[in-house]
C-alpha positions in Angstrom: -6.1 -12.9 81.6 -2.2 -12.6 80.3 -1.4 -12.3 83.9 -2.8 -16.0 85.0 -1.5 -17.3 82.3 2.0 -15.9 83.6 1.3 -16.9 87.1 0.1 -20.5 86.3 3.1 -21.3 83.9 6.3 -19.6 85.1 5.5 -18.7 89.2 8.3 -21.4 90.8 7.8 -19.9 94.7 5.1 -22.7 96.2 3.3 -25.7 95.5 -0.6 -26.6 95.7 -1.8 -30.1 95.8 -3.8 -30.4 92.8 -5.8 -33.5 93.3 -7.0 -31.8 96.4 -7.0 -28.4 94.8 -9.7 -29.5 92.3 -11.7 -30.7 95.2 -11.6 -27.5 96.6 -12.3 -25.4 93.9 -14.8 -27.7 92.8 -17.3 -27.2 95.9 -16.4 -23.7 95.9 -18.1 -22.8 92.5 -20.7 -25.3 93.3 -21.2 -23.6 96.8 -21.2 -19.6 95.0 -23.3 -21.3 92.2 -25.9 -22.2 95.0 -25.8 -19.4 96.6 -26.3 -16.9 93.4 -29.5 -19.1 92.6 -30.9 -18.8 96.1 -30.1 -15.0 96.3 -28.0 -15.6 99.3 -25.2 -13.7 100.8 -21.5 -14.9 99.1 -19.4 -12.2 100.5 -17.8 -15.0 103.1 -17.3 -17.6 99.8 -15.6 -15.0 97.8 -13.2 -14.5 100.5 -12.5 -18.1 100.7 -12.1 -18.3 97.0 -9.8 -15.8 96.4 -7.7 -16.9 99.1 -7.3 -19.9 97.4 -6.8 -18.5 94.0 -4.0 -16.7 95.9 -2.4 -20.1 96.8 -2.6 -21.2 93.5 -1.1 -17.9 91.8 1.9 -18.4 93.9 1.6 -22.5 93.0 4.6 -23.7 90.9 2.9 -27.3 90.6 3.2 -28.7 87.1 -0.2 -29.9 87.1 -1.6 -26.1 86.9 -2.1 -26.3 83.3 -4.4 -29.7 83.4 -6.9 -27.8 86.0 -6.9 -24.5 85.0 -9.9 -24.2 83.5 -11.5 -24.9 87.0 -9.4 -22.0 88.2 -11.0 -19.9 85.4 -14.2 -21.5 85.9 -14.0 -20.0 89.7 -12.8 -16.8 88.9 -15.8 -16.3 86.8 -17.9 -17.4 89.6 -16.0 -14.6 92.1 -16.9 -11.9 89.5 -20.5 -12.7 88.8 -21.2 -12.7 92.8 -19.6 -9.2 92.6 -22.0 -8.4 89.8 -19.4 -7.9 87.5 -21.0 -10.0 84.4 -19.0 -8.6 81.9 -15.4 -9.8 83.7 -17.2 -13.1 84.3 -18.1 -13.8 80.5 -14.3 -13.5 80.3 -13.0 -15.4 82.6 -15.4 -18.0 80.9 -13.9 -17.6 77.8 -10.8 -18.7 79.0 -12.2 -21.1 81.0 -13.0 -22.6 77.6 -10.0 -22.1 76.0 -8.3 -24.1 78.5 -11.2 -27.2 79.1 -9.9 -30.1 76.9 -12.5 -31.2 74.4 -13.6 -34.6 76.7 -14.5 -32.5 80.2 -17.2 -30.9 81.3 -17.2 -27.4 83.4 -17.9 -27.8 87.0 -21.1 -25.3 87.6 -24.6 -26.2 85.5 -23.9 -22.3 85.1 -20.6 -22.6 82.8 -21.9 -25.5 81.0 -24.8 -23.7 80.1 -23.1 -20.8 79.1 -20.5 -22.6 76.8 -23.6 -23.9 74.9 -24.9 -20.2 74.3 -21.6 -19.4 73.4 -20.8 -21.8 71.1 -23.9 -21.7 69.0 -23.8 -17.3 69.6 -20.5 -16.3 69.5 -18.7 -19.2 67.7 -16.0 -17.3 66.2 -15.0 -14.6 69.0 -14.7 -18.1 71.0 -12.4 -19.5 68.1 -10.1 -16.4 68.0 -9.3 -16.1 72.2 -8.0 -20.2 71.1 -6.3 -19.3 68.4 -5.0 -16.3 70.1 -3.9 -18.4 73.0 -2.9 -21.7 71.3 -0.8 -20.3 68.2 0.4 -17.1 67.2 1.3 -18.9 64.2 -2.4 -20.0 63.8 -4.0 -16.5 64.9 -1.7 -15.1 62.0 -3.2 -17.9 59.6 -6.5 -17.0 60.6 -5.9 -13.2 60.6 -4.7 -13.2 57.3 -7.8 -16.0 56.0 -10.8 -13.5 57.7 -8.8 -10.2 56.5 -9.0 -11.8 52.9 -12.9 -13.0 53.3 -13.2 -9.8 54.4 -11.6 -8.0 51.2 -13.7 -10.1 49.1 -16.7 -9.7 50.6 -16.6 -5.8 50.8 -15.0 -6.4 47.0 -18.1 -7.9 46.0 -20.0 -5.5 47.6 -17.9 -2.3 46.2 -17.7 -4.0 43.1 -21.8 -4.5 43.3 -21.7 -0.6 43.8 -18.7 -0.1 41.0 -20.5 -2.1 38.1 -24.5 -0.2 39.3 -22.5 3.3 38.8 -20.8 2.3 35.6 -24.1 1.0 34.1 -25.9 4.4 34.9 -22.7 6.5 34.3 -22.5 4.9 30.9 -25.5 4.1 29.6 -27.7 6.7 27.2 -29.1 9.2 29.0 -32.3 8.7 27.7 -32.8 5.7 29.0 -31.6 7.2 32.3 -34.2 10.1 31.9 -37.3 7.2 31.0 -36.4 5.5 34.0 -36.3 8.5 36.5 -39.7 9.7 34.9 -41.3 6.5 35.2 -40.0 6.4 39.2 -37.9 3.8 39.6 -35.8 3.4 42.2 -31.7 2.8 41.7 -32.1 -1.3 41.5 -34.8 -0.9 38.8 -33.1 1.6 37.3 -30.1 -0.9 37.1 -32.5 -3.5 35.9 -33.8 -1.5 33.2 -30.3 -0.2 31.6 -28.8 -3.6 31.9 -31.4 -4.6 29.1 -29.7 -2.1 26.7 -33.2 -0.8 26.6 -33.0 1.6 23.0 -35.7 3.6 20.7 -37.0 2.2 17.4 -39.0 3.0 14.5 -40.8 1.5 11.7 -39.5 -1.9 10.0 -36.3 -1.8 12.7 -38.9 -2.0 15.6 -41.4 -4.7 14.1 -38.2 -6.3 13.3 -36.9 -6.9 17.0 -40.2 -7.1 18.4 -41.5 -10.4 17.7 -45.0 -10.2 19.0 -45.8 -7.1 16.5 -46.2 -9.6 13.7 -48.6 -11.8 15.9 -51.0 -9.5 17.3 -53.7 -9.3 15.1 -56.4 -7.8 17.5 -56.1 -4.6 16.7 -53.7 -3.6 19.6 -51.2 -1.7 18.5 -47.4 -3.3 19.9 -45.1 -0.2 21.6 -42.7 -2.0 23.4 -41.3 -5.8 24.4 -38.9 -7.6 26.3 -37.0 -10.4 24.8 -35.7 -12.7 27.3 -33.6 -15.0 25.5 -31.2 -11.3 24.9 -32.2 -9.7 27.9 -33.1 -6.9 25.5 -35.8 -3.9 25.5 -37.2 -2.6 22.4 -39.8 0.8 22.9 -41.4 2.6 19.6 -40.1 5.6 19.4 -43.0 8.6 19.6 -43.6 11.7 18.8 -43.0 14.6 21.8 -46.4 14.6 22.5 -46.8 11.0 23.4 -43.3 11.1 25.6 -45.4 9.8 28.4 -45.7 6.9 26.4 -42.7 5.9 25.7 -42.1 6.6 30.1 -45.2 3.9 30.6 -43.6 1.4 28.3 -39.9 1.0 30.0 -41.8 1.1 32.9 -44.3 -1.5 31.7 -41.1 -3.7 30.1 -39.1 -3.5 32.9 -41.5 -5.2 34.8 -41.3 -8.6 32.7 -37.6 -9.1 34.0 -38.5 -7.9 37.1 -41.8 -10.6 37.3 -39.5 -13.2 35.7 -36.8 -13.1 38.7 -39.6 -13.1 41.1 -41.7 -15.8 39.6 -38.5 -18.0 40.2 -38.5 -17.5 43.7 -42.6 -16.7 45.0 -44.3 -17.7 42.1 -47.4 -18.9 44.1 -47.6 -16.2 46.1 -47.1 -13.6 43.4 -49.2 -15.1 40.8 -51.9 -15.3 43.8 -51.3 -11.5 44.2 -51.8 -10.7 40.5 -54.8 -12.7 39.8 -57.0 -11.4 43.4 -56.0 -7.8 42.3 -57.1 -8.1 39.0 -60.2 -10.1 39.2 -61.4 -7.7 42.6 -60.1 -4.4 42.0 -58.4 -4.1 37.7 -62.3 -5.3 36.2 -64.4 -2.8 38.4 -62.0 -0.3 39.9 -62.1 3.4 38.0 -58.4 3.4 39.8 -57.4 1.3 36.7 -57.0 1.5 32.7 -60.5 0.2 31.6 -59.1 -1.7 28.6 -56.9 -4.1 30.9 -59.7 -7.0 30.5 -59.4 -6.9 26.5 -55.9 -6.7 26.8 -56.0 -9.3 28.5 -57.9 -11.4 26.5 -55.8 -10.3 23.4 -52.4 -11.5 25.3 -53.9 -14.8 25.3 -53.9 -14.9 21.6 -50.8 -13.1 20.9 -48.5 -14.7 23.8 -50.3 -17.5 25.0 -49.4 -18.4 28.9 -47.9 -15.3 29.7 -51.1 -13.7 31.8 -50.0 -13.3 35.2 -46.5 -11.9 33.6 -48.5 -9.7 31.4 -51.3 -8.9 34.3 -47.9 -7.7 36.5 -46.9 -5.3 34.1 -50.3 -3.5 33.0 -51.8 -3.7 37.2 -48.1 -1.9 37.9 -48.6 0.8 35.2 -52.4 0.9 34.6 -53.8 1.0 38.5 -53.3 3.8 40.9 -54.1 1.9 43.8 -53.0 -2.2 44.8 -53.7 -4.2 47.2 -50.5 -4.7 49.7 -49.7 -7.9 49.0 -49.4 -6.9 45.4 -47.9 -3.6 45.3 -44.5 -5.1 47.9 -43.4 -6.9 45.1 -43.0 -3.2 42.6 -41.6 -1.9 46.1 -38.1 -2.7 45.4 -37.7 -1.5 42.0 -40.0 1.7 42.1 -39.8 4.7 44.4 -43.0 6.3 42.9 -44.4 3.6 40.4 -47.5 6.1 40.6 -45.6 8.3 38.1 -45.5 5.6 35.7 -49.1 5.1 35.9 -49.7 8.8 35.3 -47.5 9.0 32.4 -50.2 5.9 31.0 -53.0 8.4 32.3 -51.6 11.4 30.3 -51.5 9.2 27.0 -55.3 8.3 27.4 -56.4 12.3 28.8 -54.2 13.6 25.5 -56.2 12.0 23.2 -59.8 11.7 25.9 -59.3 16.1 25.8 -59.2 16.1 21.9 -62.2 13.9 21.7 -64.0 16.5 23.9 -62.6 19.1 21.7 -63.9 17.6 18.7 -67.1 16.7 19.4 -67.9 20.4 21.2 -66.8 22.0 17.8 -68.6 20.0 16.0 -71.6 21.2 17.7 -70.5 24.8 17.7 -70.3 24.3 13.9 -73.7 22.8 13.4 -75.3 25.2 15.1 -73.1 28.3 13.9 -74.7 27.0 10.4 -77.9 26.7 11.4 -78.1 29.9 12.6 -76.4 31.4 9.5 -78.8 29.7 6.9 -81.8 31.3 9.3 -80.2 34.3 9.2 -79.9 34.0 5.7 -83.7 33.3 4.7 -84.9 35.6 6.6 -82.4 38.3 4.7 -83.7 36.9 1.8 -87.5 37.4 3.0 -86.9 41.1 4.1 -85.7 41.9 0.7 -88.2 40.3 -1.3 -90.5 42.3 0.8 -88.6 45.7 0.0 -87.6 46.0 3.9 -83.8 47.0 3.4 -82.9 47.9 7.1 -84.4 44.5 7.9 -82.5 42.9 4.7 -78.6 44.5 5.7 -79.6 43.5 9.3 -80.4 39.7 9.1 -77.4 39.7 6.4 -74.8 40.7 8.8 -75.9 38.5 11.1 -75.5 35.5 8.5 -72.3 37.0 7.6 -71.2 36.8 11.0 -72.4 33.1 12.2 -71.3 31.9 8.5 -67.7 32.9 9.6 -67.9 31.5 13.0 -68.7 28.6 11.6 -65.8 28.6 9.4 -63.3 29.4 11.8 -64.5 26.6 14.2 -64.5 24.2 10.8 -60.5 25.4 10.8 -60.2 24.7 15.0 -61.6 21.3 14.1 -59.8 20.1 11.5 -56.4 21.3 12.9 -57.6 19.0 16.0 -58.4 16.5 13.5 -54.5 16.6 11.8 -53.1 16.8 15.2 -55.0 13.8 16.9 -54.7 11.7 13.3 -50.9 12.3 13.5 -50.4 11.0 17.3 -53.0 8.1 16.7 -51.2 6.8 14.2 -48.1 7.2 15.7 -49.9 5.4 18.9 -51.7 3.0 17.5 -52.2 3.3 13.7 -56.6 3.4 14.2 -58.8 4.8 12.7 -58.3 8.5 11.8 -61.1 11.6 11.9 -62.7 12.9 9.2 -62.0 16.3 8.9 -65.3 18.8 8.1 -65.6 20.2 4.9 -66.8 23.8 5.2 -69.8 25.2 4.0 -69.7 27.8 0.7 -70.9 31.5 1.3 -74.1 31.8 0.0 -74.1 34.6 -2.5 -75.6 38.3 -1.1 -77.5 40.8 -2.8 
């Protein structure tokens, strides 16, 4: 539109009365406007309107300036009955740039449009005004959006910068606990911004508060202290890894509850208690002890259920209801491979059980057999039958040592599953067998 500009403010070769020129142009846009709502022909008003936008091209009348966002306002009008919509949104534009704050446009149409604008396109409306108005002012503003924009994308970069230098820098560990327990970046980010660390023994009891208070027989492997933003997990043998993966999954999730309880609480503590009172008590999807933990939680951190429901639903149930399992979304890729890291724990030591208790009847009945065996050798050689007497011997001596070996599978189970239990939990340990003395032969 530089060349209106131009035409209206320098052109000295003819004159247009104004006051006559605005009536003009004034039933012209109302006459095209009536037409393009009717969907009648305007070829004949375009004519007649660029003829007159001629006259006032070639207009060296002073008073250009004060109308000549009519003269936009029409030239819009000529392009949208050419069906050139595009051209006409900017001839409106400058239609607007010129209209003084106290007038309104001639057409329905433009006034209309300016509203749209205005609450649409606010600032590409403020730029063509500063752009026209003030260079000195388009520099001002130039300069104002360039630095909003470097400190928005600043924030952002530096959002980006200060995620890769907590990763980049923090133990890798920690980084390996939090890619096997499936978090995604942001929870990952979460996680090692808590200076999450390993601990053993007296150190551990001593930054995790809540070991000295339960006194239900759960065993404590891992807290969140919020007043430090600090993780603490006990540290476990290599067998129990998993473990430790399900506990800076299960921690991470207080933080992560505690920032969304600020902002959904209702809705998320809704969410927690319908999945855990419809699918966590009766579902075999779920940990089967998450009802006496919860019931232990209530003595050993008293008002923290639904922040201790979030963590063991999110680590203890393979499936969630929706409205639930959205708010892990964001801070999990897989959360399912935190839950089966929990799984593992309770298969590792549900496997040795099985273990056990099928030795233990191999070795009962490995005995029995013996000891039969064993008479009936016994019997044979009272009765001077020596065949019979070497026969039911070997037969002893070879149950007597299959028991014995199985006494040896069984204990070494026992040591094994003792060592990780304690470790885990600190329960109650096995009682190894004591194996059977060889009964004397002939």
């Amino acid at each position: 539109m530089a060349e209106t500009t131009k035409s209206v403010q320098d052109s000295s070769t003819a004159s247009i009365d104004m006051s006559e020129g605005f009536e003009r142009i004034a039933k012209l846009i109302l006459d095209i406007e009536k037409a393009l709502d009717n969907d009648k022909p305007t070829k004949r008003l375009v004519n007649k309107a660029e003829r007159l936008l001629s006259e006032v091209d070639e207009s060296d009348n002073l008073s250009l300036e004060k109308y000549a966002y009519i003269i936009f306002e029409l030239r819009a009008f000529v392009c949208l009955a050419d069906g050139k919509t595009e051209e006409g949104g900017d001839e409106l534009i400058d239609a607007c740039a010129y209209k003084p704050s106290d007038m309104r446009f001639v057409s329905k149409t433009a006034n209309d449009w300016e509203q749209d604008e205005i609450r649409q396109q606010t600032q590409d409306i403020n730029d063509r005004l500063l752009a026209i108005r003030s260079r000195k002012q388009l520099i001002t503003r130039w300069v104002f959006g360039a630095v909003l924009v470097i400190l928005v994308v600043g924030a952002v970069l530096w959002g980006r910068i200060s995620d890769y230098i907590t990763i980049s820098s923090a133990n890798p560990t920690m980084v390996q606990l939090a890619e096997a327990a499936g978090m995604s970046k942001r929870g990952e980010v979460l996680f090692l911004r808590t200076h999450p660390v390993l601990e053993t023994g007296a150190q551990f009891e001593q930054d995790c508060s809540t070991t000295t208070s339960n006194n239900n027989g759960e065993e404590v492997l891992g807290c969140y202290e919020p007043s430090t933003n600090r993780i603490y997990i006990s540290s476990m043998p290599s067998d129990l890894y998993n473990e430790e993966v399900a506990t800076a999954a299960y921690e991470t999730l207080h933080p992560i509850y505690i920032s969304l309880d600020k902002t959904d609480s209702a809705n998320l503590n809704s969410a927690i208690e319908s999945a855990f009172s419809t699918d966590a008590t009766d579902s075999s999807d779920c940990d089967s002890d998450i009802a006496p933990l919860i019931k232990t939680f209530a003595t050993t951190e008293p008002g923290a259920r639904d922040n201790e429901l979030f963590s063991l639903l999110g680590t203890s149930c393979g499936t969630l209801p929706d409205n639930l399992a959205n708010f892990y979304t964001p801070y999990f890729t897989n959360i399912d491979l935190a839950v089966a890291s929990d799984q593992a724990v309770n298969n590792l030591f549900q496997n040795d059980q099985n273990q056990l208790t099928q030795l233990n009847n191999t070795i009962n009945q490995d005995y029995s057999d013996a000891n039969t065996a064993y008479t009936d050798s016994v019997d044979w050689a009272n009765d001077g039958n020596q065949y019979e007497d070497n026969y039911n011997y070997n037969i002893y001596t070879q149950d007597f040592n299959a028991a014995q070996t199985a006494v040896n599978q069984y204990n070494q189970i026992v040591g094994q599953y003792n060592s990780l239990n304690n470790a885990l939990t600190g329960g109650q340990p096995i009682n190894e067998i004591q194996s059977q003395q060889e009964q004397g032969s002939e």
